[in-house]
C-alpha positions in Angstrom: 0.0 0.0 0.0 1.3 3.3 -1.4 -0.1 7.0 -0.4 0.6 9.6 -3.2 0.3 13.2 -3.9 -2.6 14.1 -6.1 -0.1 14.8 -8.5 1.2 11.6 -8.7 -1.5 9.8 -8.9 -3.2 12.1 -11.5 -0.1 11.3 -13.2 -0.1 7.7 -12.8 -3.6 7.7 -13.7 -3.2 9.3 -16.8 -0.2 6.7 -17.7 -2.3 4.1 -20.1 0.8 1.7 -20.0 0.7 1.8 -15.6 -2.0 -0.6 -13.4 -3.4 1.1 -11.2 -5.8 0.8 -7.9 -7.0 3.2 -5.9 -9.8 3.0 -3.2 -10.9 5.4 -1.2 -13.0 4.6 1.9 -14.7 6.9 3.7 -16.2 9.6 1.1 -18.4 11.1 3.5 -15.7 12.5 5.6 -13.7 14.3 2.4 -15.5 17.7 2.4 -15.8 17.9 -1.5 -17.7 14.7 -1.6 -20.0 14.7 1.7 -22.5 15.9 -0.2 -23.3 14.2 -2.9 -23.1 11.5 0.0 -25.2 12.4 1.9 -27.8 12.7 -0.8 -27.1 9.5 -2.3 -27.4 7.9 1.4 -30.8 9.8 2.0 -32.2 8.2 -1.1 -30.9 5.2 0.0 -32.6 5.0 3.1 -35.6 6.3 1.4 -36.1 3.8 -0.8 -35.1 0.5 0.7 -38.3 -2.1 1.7 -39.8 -1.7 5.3 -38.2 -5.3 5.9 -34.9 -3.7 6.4 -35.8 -1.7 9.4 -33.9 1.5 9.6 -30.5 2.1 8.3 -28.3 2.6 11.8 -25.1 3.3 9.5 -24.1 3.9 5.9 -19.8 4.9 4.7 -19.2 5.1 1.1 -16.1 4.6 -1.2 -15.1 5.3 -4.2 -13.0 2.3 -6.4 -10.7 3.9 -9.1 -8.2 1.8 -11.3 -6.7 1.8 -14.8 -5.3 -1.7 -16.7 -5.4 -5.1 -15.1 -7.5 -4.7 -11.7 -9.4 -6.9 -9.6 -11.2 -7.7 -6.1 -10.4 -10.9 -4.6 -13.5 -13.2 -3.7 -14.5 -12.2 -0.2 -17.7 -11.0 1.7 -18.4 -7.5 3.5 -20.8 -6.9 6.6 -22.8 -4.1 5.5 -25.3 -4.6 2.7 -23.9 -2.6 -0.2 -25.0 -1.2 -3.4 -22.3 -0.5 -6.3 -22.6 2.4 -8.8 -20.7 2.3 -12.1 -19.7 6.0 -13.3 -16.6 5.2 -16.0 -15.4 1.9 -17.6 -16.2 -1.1 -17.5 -15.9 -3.8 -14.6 -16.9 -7.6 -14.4 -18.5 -7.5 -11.1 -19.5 -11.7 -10.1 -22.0 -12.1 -7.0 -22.2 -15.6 -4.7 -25.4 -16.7 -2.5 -24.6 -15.7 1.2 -27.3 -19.2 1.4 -25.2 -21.4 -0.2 -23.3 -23.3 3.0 -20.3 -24.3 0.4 -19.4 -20.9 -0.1 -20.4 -19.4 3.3 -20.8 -21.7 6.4 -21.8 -21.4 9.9 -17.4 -21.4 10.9 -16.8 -18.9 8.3 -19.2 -16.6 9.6 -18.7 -17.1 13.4 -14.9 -16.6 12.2 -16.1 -13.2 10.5 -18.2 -11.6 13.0 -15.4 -12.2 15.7 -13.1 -9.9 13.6 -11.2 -12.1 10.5 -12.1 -10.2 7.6 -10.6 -13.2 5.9 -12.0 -16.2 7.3 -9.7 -19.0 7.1 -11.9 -21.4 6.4 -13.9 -19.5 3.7 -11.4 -20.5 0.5 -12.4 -19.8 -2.7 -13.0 -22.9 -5.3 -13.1 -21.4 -9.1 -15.9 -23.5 -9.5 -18.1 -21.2 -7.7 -18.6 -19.0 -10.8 -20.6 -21.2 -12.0 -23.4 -20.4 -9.7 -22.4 -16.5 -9.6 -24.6 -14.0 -10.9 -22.6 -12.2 -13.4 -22.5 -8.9 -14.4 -21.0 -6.7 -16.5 -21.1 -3.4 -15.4 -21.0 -0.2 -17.6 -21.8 3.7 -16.7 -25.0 4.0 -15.1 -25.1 0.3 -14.1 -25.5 -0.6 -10.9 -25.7 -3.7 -8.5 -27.3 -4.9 -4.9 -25.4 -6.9 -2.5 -26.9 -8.5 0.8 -24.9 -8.4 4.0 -22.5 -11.0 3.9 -23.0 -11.9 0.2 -19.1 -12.8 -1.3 -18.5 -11.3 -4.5 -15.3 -10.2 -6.3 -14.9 -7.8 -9.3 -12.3 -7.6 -12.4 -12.0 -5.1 -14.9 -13.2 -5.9 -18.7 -10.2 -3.1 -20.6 -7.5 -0.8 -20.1 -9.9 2.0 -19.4 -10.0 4.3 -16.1 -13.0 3.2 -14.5 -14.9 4.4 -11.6 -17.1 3.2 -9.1 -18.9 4.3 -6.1 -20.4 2.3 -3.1 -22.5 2.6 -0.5 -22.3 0.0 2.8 -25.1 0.1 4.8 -25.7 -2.1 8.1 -29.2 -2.6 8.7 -31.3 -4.0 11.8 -31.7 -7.3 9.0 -27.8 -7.1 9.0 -27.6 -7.2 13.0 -29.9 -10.5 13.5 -27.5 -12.3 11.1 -24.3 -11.1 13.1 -26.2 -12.3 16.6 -27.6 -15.3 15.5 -23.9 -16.2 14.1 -22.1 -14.8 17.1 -24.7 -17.2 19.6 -24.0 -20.3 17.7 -20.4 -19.6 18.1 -20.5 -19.3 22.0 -23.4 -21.7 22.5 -22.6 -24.7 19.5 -24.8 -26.7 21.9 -27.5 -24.6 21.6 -27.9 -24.2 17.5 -31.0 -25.7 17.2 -32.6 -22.7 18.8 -34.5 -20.6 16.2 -32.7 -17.4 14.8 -34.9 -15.1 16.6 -34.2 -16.7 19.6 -30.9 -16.3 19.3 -30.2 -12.7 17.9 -32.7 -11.5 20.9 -30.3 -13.2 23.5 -27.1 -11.3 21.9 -28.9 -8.2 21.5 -29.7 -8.5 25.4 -26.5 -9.1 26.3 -25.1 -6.3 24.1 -27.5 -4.1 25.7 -26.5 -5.0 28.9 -22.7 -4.3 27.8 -23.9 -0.9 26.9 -25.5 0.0 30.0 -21.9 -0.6 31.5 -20.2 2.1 29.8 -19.1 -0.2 27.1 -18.7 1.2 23.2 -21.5 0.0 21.2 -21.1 -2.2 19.2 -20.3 -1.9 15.6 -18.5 -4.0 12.9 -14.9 -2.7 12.5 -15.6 -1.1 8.9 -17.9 1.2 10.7 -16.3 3.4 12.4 -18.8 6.4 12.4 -22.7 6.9 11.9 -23.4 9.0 8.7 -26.8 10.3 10.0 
């Protein structure tokens, strides 16, 4: 990882022969962006099905890359919605259902802080149940909480995209009623609801304490 003047990296960006990949995370704190943040974020919350509950917190960044690029396979917390504004990008989506691909370890490993779960190893043959999408300007894509996915670029072209990570109270039950079977295994055959209302008890109880509340480590501040 390499931090550069924006004149070297307009430089290198400009540079058709160079690979380059920038990410920027955080947009809503950069004062020349907060704003067009905050109104894609508004219409976010807006817009998203009752089920969802309300949005508790919502970061955005912004993906930027020329020549060979690509995301490895992997799976974020927040639900989040990708915006394509320049180039072209191979974006490839997995079931967060499908236990092959995400299992009860790799989650309880997930939620307890491994970004990376060891035991969640990607098999090429997954692509063949991905939904696959090539995404041009003005394309866009959904991903649930804990959905893995990994992108690639499709040319030499700059391209550009924006996203916007959102956990939601539907987001929450999955991390409690992962978090319950990893401290009670005995105890899995409990229903979900069950088990996310004993978590979210005993995180309340934390809170009451004086402890921090609790909040996945990719987000570190409420938007709104």
């Amino acid at each position: 990882m390499q931090q550069l003047s924006r004149t070297d990296l307009q430089a290198l960006l400009s540079d058709p022969a160079r690979d380059v990949w920038v990410t920027l995370h955080e947009i809503e704190q950069v004062p020349t962006l907060r704003g067009v943040f905050a109104a894609m974020a508004n219409a976010l919350r807006s817009s998203l099905p009752p089920r969802y509950g309300n949005v508790q917190y919502c970061t955005g960044s912004l993906f930027i890359s020329r020549g060979k690029a690509s995301t490895p396979f992997h799976m974020d917390y927040g639900s989040n919605l990708l915006l394509q504004l320049a180039g072209e990008k191979r974006f490839l989506a997995y079931s967060p259902n499908d236990p092959e691909m995400v299992s009860k370890q790799s989650l309880g490993e997930f939620f307890r802080g491994d970004a990376n779960p060891p035991s969640q190893v990607y098999d090429p043959s997954f692509d063949q149940r991905a939904l696959t999408v090539e995404l041009k300007p003005g394309l866009g894509v959904y991903m649930p909480s804990t959905s893995p996915h990994r992108t690639e670029t499709l040319s030499r072209d700059l391209s550009i995209t924006v996203s916007l990570s959102f956990v939601s109270p539907l987001a929450d039950q999955i991390r409690r009623a992962s978090l319950f079977d990893t401290r009670l295994p005995g105890l899995q055959f409990l229903p979900d609801p069950v088990k996310y209302g004993v978590v979210a008890i005993d995180e309340w109880l934390e809170r009451l304490k004086g402890h921090d509340e609790v909040r996945h480590k990719s987000f570190k501040r409420p938007a709104f």
